[in-house]
C-alpha positions as CSV (number, residue, x, y, z in Angstrom):
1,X,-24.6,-30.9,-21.4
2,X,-25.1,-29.1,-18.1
3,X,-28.6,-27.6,-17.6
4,X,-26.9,-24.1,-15.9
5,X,-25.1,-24.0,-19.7
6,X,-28.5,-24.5,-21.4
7,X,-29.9,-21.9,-18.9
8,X,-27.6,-19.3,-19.5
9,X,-27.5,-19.4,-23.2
10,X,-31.4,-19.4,-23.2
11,X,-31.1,-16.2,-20.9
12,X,-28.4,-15.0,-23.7
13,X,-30.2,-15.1,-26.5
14,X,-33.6,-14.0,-24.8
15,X,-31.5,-10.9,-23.3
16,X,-30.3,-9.7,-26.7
17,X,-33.9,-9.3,-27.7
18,X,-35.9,-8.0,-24.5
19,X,-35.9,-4.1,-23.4
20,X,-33.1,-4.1,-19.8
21,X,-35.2,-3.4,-16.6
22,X,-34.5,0.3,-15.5
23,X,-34.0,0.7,-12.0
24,X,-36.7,2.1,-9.7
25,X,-37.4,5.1,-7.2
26,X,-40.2,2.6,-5.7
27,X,-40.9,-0.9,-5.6
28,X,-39.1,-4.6,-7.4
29,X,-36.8,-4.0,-10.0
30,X,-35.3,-7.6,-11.4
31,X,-32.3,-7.2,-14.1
32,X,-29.4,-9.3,-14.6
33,X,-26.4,-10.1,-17.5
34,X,-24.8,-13.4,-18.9
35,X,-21.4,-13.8,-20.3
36,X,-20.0,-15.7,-22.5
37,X,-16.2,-15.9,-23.2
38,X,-13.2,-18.2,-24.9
39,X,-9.9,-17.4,-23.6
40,X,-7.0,-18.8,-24.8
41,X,-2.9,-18.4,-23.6
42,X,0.1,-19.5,-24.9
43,X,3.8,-19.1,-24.0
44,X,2.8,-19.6,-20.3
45,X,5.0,-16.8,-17.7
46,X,4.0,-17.9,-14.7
47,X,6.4,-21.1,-12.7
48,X,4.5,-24.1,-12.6
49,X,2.3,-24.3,-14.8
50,X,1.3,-26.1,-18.2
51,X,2.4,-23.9,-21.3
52,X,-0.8,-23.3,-23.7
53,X,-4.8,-22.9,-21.9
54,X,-7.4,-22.8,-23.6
55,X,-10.9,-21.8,-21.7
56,X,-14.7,-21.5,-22.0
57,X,-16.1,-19.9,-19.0
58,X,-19.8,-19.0,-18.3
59,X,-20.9,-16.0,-16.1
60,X,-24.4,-15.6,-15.0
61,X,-25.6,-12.7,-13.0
62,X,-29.4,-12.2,-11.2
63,X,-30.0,-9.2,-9.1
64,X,-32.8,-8.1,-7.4
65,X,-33.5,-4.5,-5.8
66,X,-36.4,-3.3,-3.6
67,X,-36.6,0.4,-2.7
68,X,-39.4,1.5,-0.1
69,X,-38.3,5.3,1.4
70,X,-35.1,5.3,2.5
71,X,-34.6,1.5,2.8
72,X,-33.0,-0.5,0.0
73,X,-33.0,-4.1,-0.3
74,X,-30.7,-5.6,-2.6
75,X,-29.2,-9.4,-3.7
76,X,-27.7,-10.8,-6.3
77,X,-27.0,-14.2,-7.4
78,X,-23.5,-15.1,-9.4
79,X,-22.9,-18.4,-11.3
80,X,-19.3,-19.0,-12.6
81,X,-18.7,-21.9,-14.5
82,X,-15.7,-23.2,-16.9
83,X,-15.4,-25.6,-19.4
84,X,-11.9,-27.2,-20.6
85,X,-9.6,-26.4,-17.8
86,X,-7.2,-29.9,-16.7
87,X,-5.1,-30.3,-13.5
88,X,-2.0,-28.0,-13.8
89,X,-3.3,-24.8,-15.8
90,X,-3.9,-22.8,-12.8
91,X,-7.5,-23.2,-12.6
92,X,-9.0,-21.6,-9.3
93,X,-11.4,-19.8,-7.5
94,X,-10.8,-17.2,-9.8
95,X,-12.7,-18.8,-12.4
96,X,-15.4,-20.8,-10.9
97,X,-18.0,-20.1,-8.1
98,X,-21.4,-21.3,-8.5
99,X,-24.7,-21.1,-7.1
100,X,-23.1,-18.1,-4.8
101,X,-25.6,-15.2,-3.3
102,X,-22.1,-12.8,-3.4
103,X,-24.6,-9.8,-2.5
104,X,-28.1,-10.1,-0.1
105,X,-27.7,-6.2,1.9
106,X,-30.4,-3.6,3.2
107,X,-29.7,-0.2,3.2
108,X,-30.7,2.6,4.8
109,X,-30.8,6.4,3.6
110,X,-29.9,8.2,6.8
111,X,-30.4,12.2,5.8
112,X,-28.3,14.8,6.9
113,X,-26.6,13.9,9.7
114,X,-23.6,16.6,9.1
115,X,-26.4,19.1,9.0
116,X,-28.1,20.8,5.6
117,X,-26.7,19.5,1.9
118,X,-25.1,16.9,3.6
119,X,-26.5,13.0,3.1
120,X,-25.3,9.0,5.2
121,X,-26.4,5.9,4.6
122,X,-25.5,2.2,6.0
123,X,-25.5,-0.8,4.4
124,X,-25.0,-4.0,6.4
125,X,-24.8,-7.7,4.9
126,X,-23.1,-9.2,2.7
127,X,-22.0,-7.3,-1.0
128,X,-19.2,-5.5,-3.2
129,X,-17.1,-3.0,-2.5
130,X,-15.4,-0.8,-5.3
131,X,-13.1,2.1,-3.2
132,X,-11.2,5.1,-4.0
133,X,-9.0,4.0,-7.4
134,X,-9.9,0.1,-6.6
135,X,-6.0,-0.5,-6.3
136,X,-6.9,-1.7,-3.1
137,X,-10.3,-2.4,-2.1
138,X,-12.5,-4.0,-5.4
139,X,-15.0,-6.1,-6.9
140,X,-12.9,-7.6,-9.9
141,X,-15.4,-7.1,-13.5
142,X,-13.1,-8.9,-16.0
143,X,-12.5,-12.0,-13.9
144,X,-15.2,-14.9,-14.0
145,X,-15.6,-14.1,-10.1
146,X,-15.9,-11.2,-7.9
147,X,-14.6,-10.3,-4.4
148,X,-17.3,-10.1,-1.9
149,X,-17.3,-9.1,1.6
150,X,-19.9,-9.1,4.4
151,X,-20.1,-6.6,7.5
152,X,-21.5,-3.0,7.6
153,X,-20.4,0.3,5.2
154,X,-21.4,4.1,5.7
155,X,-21.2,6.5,3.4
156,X,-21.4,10.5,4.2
157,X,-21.6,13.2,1.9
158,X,-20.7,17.2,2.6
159,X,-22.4,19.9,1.5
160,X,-19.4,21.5,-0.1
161,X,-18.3,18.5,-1.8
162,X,-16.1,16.3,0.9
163,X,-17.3,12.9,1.1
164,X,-16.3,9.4,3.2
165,X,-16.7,6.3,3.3
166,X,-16.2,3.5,6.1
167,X,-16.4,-0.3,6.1
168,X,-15.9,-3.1,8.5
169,X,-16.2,-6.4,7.0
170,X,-15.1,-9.6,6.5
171,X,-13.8,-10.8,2.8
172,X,-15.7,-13.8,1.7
173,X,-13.5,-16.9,1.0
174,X,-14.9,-18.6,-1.9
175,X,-15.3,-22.4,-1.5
176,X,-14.8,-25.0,-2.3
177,X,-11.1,-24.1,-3.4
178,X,-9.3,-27.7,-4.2
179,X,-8.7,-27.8,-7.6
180,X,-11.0,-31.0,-8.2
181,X,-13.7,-29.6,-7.2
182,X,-12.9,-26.6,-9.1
183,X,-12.3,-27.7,-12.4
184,X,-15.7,-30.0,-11.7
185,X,-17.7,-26.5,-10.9
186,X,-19.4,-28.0,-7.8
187,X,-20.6,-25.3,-5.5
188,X,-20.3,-24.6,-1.8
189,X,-21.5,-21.6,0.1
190,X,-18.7,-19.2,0.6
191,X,-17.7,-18.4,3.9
192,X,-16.6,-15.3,6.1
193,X,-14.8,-15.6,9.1
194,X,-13.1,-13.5,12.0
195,X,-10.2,-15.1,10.9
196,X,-9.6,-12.5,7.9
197,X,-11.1,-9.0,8.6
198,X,-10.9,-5.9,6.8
199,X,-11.5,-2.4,8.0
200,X,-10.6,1.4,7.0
201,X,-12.2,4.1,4.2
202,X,-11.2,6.7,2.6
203,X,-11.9,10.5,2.8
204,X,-12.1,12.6,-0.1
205,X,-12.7,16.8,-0.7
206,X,-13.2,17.9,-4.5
207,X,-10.3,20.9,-4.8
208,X,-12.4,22.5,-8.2
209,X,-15.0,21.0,-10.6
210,X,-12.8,18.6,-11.8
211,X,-9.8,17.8,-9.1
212,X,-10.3,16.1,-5.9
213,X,-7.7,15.1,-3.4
214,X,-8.5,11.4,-0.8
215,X,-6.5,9.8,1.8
216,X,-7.2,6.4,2.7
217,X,-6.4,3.7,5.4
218,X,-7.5,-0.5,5.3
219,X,-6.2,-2.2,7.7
220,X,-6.4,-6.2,7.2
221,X,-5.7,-8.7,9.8
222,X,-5.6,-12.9,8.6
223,X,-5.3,-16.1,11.0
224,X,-4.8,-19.5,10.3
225,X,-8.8,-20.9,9.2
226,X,-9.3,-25.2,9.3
227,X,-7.6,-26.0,6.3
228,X,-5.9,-22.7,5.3
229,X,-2.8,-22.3,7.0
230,X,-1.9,-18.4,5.9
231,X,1.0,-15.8,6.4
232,X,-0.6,-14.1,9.3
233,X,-1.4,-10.8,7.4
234,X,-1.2,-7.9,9.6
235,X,-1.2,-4.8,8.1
236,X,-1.6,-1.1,7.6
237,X,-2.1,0.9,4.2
238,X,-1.8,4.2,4.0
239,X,-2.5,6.2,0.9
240,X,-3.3,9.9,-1.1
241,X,-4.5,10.3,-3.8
242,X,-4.3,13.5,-6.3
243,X,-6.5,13.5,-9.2
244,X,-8.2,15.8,-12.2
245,X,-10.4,14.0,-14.4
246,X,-10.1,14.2,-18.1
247,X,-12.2,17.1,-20.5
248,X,-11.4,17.7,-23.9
249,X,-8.8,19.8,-25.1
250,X,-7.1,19.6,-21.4
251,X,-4.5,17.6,-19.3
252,X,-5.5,15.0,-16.5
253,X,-3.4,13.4,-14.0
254,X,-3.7,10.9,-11.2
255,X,-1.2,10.6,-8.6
256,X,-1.4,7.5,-5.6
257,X,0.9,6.6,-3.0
258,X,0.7,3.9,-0.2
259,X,2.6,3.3,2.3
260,X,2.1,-0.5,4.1
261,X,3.6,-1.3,7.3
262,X,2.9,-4.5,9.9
263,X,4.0,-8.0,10.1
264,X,3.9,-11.3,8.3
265,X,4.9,-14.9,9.3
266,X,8.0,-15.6,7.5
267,X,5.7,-18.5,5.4
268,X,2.7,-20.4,6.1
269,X,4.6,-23.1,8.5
270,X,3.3,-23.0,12.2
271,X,5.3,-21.3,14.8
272,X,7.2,-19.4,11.8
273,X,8.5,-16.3,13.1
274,X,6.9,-12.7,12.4
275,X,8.5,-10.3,9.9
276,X,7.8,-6.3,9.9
277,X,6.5,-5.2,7.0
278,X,7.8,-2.2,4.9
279,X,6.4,-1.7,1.6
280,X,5.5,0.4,-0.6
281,X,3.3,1.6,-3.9
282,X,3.3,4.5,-6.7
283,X,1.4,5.4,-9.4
284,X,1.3,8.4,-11.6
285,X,-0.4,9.7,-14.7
286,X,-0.6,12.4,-16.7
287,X,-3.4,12.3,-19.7
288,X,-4.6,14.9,-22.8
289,X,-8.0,14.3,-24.2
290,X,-8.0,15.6,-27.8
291,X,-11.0,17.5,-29.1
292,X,-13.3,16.2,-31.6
293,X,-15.6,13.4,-32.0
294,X,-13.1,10.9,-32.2
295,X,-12.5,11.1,-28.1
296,X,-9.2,10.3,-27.8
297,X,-7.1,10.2,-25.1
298,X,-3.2,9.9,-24.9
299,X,-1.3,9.2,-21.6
300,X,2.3,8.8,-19.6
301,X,2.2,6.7,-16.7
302,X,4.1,5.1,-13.9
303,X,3.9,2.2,-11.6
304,X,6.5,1.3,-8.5
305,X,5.1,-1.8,-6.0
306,X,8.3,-2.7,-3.8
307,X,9.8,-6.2,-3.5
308,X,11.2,-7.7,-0.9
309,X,15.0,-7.4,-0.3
310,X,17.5,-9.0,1.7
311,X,17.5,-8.7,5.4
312,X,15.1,-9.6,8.2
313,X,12.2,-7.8,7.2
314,X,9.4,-8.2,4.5
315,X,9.3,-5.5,1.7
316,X,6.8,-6.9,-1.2
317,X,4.1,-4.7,-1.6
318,X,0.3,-6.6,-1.1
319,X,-2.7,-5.1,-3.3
320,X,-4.7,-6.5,-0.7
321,X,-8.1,-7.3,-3.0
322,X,-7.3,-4.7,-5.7
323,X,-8.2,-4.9,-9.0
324,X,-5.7,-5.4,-12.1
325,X,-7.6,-4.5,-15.5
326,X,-7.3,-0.8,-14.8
327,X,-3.3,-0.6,-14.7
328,X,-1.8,-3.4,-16.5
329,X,-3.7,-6.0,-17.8
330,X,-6.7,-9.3,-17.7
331,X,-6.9,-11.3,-14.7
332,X,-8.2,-14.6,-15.3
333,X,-5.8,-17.2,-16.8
334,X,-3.5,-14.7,-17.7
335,X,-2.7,-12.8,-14.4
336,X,0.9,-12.6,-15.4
337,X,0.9,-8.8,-14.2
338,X,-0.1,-7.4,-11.1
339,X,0.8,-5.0,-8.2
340,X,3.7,-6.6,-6.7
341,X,8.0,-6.3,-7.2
342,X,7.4,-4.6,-10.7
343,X,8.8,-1.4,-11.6
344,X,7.0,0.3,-15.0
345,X,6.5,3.5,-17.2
346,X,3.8,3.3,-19.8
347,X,2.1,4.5,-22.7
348,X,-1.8,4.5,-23.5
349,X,-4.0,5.6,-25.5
350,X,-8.1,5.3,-25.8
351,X,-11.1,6.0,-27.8
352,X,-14.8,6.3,-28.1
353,X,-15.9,7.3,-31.7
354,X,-19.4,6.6,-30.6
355,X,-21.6,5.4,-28.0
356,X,-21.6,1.7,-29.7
357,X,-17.6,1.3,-29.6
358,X,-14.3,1.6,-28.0
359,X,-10.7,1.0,-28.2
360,X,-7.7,1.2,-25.8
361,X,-4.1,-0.2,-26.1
362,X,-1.5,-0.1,-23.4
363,X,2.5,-0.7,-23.6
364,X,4.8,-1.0,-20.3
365,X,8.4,-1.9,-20.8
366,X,9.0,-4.1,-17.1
367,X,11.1,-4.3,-14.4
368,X,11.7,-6.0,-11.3
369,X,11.8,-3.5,-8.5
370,X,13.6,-6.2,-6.3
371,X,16.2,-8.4,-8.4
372,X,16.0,-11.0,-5.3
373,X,12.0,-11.6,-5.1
374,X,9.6,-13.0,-7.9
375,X,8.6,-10.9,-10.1
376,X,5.4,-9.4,-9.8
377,X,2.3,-12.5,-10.2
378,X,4.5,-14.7,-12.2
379,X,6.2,-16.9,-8.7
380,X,9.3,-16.5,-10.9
381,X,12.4,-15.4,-8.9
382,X,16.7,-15.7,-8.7
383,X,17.2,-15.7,-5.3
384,X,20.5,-15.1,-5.9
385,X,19.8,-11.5,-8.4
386,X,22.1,-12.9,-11.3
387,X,19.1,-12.6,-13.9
388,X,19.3,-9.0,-13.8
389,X,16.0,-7.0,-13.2
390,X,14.1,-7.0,-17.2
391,X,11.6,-8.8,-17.4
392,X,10.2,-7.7,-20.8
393,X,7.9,-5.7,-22.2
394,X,3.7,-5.9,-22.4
395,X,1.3,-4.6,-24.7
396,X,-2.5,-5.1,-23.9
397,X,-5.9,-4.0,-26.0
398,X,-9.0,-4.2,-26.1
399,X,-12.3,-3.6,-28.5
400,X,-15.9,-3.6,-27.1
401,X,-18.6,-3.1,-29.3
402,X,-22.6,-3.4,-28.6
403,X,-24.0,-4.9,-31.1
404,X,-27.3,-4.4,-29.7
405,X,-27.4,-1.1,-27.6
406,X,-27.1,-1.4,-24.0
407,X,-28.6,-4.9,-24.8
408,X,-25.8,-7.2,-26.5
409,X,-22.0,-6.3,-26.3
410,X,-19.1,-7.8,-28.0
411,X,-15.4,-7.6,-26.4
412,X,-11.7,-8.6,-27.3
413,X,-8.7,-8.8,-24.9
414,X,-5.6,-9.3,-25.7
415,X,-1.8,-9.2,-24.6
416,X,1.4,-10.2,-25.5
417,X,4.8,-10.2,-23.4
418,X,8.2,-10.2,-24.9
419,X,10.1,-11.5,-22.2
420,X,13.1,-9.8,-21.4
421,X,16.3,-11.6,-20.0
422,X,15.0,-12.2,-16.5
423,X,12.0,-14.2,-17.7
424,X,14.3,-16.2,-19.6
425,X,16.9,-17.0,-17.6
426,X,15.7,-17.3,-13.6
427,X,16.0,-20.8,-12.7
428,X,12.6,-21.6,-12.5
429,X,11.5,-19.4,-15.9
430,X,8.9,-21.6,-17.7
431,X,11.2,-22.1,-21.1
432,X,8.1,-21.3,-23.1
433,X,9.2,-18.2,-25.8
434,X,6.7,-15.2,-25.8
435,X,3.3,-14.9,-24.0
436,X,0.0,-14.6,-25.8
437,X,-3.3,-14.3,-24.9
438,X,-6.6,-13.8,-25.8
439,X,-10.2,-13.6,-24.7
440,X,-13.4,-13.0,-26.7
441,X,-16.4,-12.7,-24.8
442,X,-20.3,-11.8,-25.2
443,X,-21.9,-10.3,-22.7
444,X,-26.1,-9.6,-23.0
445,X,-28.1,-7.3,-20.4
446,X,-31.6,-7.7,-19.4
């Protein structure tokens, strides 16, 4: 058996039963977290690919942290591995990345720069980045890897409550990304390159105690790297954001729209001509967190990412490096769902009976908001828009429980789709019935 497995099992087991390291004001803290998971899927959505997965997958995490006055030092070491994956499942990057330093920064507190009550610091290196709502700009948690980027951040606080944030850096492409080498987990440095850059932030203002408004802007601009012919990504995203976080006994909402413009190469051919980009995103919410010590909360919701359409432009709307768990559903092998040609309301609902457990389950009846493109992550598409727009409908849960307070936890995911008439009939539908999946996972702190 691999000696990283037998590693990270011995750091499993010894996790669940030594005290987690608390972070300090001074000095070496060391802390890090192992996970273990089984994830299986049936009923396959996606074109291409083989019909029933089955995965183990092994996530090991080792941070370090050094604090001295106002400079931080900070690294961390991931270790993805899988077990069971064959040629034609899908199995990527996604999954597996070992051996990989995703985070090694220094950080600076700068003071007030913007004069009394106000507070800036820099970071500069290499690590994560979770912005604004994350639809955007985020370092995946339920995927077996993480998005990392390298280049410089500022943050800067206001004394009455505005706050922003800036970042130039370079998104780390994770390597080696052939599928043989994937599905044998061998490692390789990742690699960032001027070829795939990444700038913007967003600027926020808190409108009460509880409601805040933000306006954002990334702009991301790809090239062609050795090996990696692309689409010649060059784009602009534009977004505000409205939002009043839940209380009990009292409405929430969230409201998000982004506006992307820019061009594209018409595929990933050389010399293929450029196409302007106009796309565009919308999500809205609108919660009630019941009183009591059962901490519920109920929701409405809404999501619109546009598609492209016929003409000489490019209208699908690109999440960029956005996170999916949130909004719809797992990444992972599943990944039928994400922010792309889909057009959904939904229903929600959570809870938190203690600080040990919690529960949440999701339903979105889909559509495609393009009939022409493929709809949303799937690569299924009727070019032709004879399939009709209904794709089917989802619904998505999930348990966590910690067995051993903030020491072990327990979790279950899982999702079904019903797939509606376009999932069935597009010509290149995987003829599969229903989609089903599920992932159970254990996850120790120390």
């Amino acid at each position: 058996m691999d000696r990283s497995f037998l590693l990270s099992l011995l750091a499993l087991l010894l996790g669940s039963a030594t005290v987690p390291a608390v972070a300090q004001e001074e000095g070496l803290s060391l802390a890090g977290n192992v996970r273990f998971r089984y994830e299986a899927l049936d009923g396959q959505a996606r074109a291409g690919l083989d019909d029933a997965i089955d995965l183990w997958s092994l996530r090991t995490v080792l941070s370090a942290d050094y604090r001295a006055g106002a400079i931080h030092v900070g690294a961390e070491l991931w270790d993805s591995r899988v077990w069971g994956g064959h040629p034609g499942e899908g199995i990527s990057t996604s999954e597996v990345n070992t051996l990989e330093p995703v985070q090694a920064y220094v950080a600076a507190d700068l003071g007030a720069l913007l004069g009394r009550g106000s507070k800036a610091s820099v970071q500069l290196g290499r690590f994560m980045l979770n912005l604004g709502s994350r639809r955007l700009v985020a370092a995946d948690e339920f995927r077996n890897t993480t998005n990392g980027y390298t280049g410089a951040r500022i943050d800067v606080t206001g004394a009455r409550g505005s706050s922003a944030t800036l970042i130039y850096v370079l998104p780390q492409t994770r390597r080696p990304d052939d599928e043989v080498s994937v599905l044998d987990n061998e490692g390789g440095i990742d690699r960032e390159s001027f070829d795939l850059q990444l700038w913007g932030g967003y600027v926020a203002q808190k409108l009460s105690r509880r409601s805040m408004a933000e306006i954002g802007y990334f702009g991301l601009r790809e090239r062609d790297m050795p090996g990696r012919p692309t689409r010649d990504r060059d784009l602009h995203s534009f977004s505000l954001r409205l939002m009043r976080d839940p209380a009990p006994a009292a409405l929430d909402y969230e409201v998000e729209g982004i506006w992307q413009m820019g061009s594209v190469s018409a595929s990933t051919a050389p010399g293929a001509p450029p196409l302007d980009v106009a796309a565009w995103f919308a999500h809205g919410d609108i919660g009630y967190s019941l009183p009591g010590t059962l901490h519920a909360r109920i929701s409405v919701e809404f999501d619109y990412a546009s598609g492209d359409g016929p003409g000489r432009g490019y209208g699908r709307f690109d999440t960029l490096f956005g996170m999916r768990r949130a909004d719809y559903a797992p990444s992972g092998i599943f990944a039928q769902i994400g922010r792309a040609n889909i057009l959904t309301p939904g229903l929600r609902g959570e809870v938190a009976p203690g600080k040990r457990i919690d529960a949440s389950a999701a339903w979105h009846p889909m559509w495609l908001a393009s009939r022409t493109d493929s709809f949303s992550t799937t690569g299924v598409r009727d070019a032709t828009g004879r399939s009709g727009r209904f794709a089917g409908h989802m619904l998505d849960g999930r348990l966590r429980w910690w067995a051993v307070p903030a020491r072990l936890r327990t979790e279950i995911n899982a999702s079904w789709i019903g797939k509606g008439r376009f999932l069935h009939d597009a010509p290149n539908a995987p003829h599969t019935g229903d989609t089903r999946y599920i992932a159970l996972a254990l996850t120790t702190l120390f």
